[in-house]
C-alpha positions in Angstrom: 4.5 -16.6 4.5 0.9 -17.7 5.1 -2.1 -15.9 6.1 -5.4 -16.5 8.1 -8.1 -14.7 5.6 -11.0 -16.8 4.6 -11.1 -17.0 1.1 -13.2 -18.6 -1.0 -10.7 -17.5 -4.2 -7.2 -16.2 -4.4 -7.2 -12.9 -3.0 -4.2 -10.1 -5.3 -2.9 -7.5 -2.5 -0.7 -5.0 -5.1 1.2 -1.9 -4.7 2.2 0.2 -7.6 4.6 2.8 -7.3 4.4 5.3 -11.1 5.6 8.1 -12.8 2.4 10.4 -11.0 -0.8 10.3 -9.9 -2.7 10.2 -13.1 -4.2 7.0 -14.0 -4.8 8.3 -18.1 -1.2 9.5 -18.3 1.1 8.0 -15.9 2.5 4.3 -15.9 4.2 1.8 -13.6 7.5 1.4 -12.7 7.5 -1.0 -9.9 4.7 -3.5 -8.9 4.6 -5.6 -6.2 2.1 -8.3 -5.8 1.0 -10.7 -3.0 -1.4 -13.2 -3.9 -2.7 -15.0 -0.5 -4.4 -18.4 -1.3 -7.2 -19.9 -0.1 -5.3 -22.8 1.3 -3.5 -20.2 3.6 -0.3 -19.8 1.3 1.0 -16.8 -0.2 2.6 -15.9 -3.6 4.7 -13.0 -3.5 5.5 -11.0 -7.3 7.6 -8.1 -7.6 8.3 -6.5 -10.5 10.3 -3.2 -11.8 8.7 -1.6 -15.2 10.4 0.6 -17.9 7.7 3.3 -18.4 9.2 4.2 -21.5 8.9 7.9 -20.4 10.8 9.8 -17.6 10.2 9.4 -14.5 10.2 13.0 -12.9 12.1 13.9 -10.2 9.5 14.5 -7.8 8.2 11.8 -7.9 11.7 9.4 -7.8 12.2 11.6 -4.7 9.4 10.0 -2.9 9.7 6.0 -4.2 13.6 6.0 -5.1 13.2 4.7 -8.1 15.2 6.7 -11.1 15.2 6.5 -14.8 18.9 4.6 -14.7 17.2 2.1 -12.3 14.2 0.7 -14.9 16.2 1.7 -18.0 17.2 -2.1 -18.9 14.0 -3.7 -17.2 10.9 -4.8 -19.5 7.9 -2.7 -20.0 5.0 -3.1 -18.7 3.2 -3.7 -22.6 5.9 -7.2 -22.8 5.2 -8.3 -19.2 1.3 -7.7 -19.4 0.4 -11.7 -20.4 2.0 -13.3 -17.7 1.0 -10.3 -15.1 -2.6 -10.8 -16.1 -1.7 -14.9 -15.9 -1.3 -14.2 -12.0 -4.1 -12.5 -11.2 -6.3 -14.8 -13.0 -9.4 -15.1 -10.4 -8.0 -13.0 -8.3 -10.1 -10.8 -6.5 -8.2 -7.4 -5.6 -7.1 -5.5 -2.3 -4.4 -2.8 -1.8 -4.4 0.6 -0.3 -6.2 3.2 -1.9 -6.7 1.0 -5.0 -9.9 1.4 -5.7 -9.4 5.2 -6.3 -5.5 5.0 -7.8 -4.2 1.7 -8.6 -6.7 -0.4 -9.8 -7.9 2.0 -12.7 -4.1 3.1 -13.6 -3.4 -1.2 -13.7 -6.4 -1.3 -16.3 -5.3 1.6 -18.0 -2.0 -0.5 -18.7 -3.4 -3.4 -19.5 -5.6 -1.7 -22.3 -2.7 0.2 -23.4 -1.1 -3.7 -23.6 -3.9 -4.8 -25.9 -4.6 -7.1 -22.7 -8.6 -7.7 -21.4 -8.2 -7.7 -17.5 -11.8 -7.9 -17.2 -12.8 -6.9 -13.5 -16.2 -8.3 -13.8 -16.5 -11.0 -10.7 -13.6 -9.7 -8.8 -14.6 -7.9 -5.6 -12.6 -5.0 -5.2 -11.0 -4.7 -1.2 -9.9 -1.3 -1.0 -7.7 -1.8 2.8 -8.1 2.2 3.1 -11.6 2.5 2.8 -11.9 0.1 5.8 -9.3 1.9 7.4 -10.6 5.9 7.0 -14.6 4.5 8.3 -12.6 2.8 11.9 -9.7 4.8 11.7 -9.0 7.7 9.8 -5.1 8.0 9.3 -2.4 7.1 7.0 -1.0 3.6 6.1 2.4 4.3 8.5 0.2 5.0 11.3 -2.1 1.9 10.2 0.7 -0.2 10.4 1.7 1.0 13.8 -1.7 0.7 15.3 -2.6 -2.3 14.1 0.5 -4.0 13.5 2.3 -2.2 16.7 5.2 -1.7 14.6 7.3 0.8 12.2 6.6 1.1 8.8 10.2 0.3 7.2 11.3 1.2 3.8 7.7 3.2 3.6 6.8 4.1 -0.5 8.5 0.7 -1.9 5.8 -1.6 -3.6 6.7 -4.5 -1.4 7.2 -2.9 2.0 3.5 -1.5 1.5 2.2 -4.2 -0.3 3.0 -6.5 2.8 2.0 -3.7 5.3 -1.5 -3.5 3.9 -1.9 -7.2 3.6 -0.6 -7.6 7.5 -3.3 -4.3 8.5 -6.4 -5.9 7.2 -5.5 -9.4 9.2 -5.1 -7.4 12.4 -8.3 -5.2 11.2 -10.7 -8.4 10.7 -9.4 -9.7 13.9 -10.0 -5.9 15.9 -13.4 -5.1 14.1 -14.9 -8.9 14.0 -18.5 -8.3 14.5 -18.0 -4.6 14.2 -20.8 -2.6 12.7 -19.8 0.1 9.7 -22.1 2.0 7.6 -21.5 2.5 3.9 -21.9 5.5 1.8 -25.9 4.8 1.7 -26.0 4.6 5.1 -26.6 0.4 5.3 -25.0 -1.1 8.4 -22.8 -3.8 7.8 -21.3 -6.1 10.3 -17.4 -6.9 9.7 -16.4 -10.3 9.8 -13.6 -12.3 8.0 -14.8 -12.5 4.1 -14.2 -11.0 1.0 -18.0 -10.8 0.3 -18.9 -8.4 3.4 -16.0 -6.4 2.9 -16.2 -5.7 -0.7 -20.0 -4.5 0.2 -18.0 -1.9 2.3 -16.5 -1.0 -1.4 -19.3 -0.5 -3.3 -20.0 2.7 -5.2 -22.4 3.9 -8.2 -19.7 4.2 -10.7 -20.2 3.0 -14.2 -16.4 3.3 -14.9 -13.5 3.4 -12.7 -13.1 6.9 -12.6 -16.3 8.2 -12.3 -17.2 10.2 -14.9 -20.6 8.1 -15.4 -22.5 7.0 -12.6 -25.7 5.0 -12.0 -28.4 6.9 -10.6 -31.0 5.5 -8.0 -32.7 4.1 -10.8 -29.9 2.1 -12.1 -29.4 3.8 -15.1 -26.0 5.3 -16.6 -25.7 9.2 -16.2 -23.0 11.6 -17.2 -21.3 12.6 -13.8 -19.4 15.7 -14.8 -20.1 18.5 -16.9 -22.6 20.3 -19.3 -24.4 16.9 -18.9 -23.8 16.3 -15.2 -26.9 14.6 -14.3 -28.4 13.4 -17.8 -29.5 9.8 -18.5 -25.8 8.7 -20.8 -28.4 7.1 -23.3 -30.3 10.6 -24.2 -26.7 12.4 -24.6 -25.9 9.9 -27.0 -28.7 10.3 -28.9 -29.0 14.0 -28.7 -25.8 14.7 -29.3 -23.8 12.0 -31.2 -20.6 13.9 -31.2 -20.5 13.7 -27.3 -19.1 10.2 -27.6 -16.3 10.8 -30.5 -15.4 13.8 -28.5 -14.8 11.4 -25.8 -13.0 8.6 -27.5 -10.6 11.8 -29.0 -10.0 13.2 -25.9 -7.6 12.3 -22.7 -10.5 10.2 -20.8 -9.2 7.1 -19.2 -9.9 4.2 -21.7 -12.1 2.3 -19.4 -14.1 5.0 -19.6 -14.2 5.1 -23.2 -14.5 1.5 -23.3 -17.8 1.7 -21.0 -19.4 4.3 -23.2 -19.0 2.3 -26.2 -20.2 -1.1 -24.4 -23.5 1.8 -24.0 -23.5 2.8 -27.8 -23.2 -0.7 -28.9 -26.7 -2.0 -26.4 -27.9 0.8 -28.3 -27.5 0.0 -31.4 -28.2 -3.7 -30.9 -32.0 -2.7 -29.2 -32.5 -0.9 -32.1 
């Protein structure tokens, strides 16, 4: 398989299909991985996890995949190294990854003991594109842009390959296209990672959200009782804010990004 992005740097499309839909929680049982080269070549990876939980039926109803069909495969904590090998300067790009996949991967990976540090890697989130052109699902992306069916539709590979073929038909469709991110700068689409990750771009501090920076650049709590306030002041105002954090179900990115915060504290000090 080969591919006609313009890449400067291996680019990771990935699919994960999980227990559920919470990235704290939840964990993999199947990831899927195709890792297009800059030389035009592409690396495909698939891979079926033991989640060392049950996988409800729910949610086996929707992938296929059954607690009797990842009982004997590895988990995801003794195939983290070599996973994190792969994507070595990788940037990133699936469907909906940005808000699902990518924090639920780095929740694994801390869970593994293993840094998958997403500093430099621009983040290509094919659905983002996708819902500012065209605002549908990723069968009837595949069907518009590919002009055909959508086979075997909530396996990793099948939509891991379907997402990588809809953004090579989208950068050929929206070339020179103008899009608007969420501040309202135009940007014009062409073929390359760097415009298209500007289409990404948010205020978040972590992956999930739950600190933001404001228009200032500064960290602020995003949800509750502190909605609003500068992360810094909480901190010092209320020391128990952050052990009630790091004690509590929060993502551990997120608690990882607060104590990056405490510790520029303490080192200004």
């Amino acid at each position: 398989m080969t591919h006609t992005l313009i890449l400067k740097k291996p680019l990771a499309f990935f699919d994960l299909e999980t227990t559920g839909i919470e990235p704290m929680k939840d964990r993999i049982v199947e990831i899927s991985i195709a890792k297009a080269l800059p030389n035009g070549e592409v690396v495909i990876k698939t891979q079926r996890i033991n989640p060392t939980v049950p996988i409800p039926i729910e949610t086996s109803l929707i992938h296929g995949i059954y607690d009797e069909d990842v009982k004997d495969e590895p988990t995801f904590k003794s195939v983290a190294r070599t996973l994190a090998q792969f994507l070595d300067g990788c940037d990133l790009s699936g469907y909906n990854c940005n808000r699902f996949d990518i924090p639920l991967l780095v929740e694994e990976f801390l869970r593994a003991n293993v840094d998958f540090d997403l500093k430099n890697r621009r983040l290509i989130d094919v659905q983002r594109i996708f819902h500012l052109m065209e605002p549908r699902t990723l069968k009837a992306a595949y069907k518009f842009y590919c002009g055909k069916d959508l086979i075997n539709a909530h396996s990793a590979e099948a939509d891991t390959l379907a997402t990588f073929e809809v953004l090579e038909s989208m950068l050929v469709r929206y070339d020179g296209a103008i899009a608007s991110d969420d501040k309202g700068n135009e940007i014009i689409i062409g073929n390359d990672v760097d415009i298209l990750n500007k289409l990404m771009m948010n205020n978040n501090v972590d992956l999930r959200g739950h600190m933001v920076y404001n228009k200032d650049g500064k960290e602020v709590v995003n949800f509750g009782k502190h909605k609003g306030a500068l992360v810094v002041d909480v901190l010092q105002k209320e020391p128990s804010f952050y052990d009630w954090i790091l004690k509590s179900e929060f993502p551990l990115d997120t608690k990882r990004k607060l104590t990056e915060i405490k510790l520029r504290m303490f080192n200004k000090r």
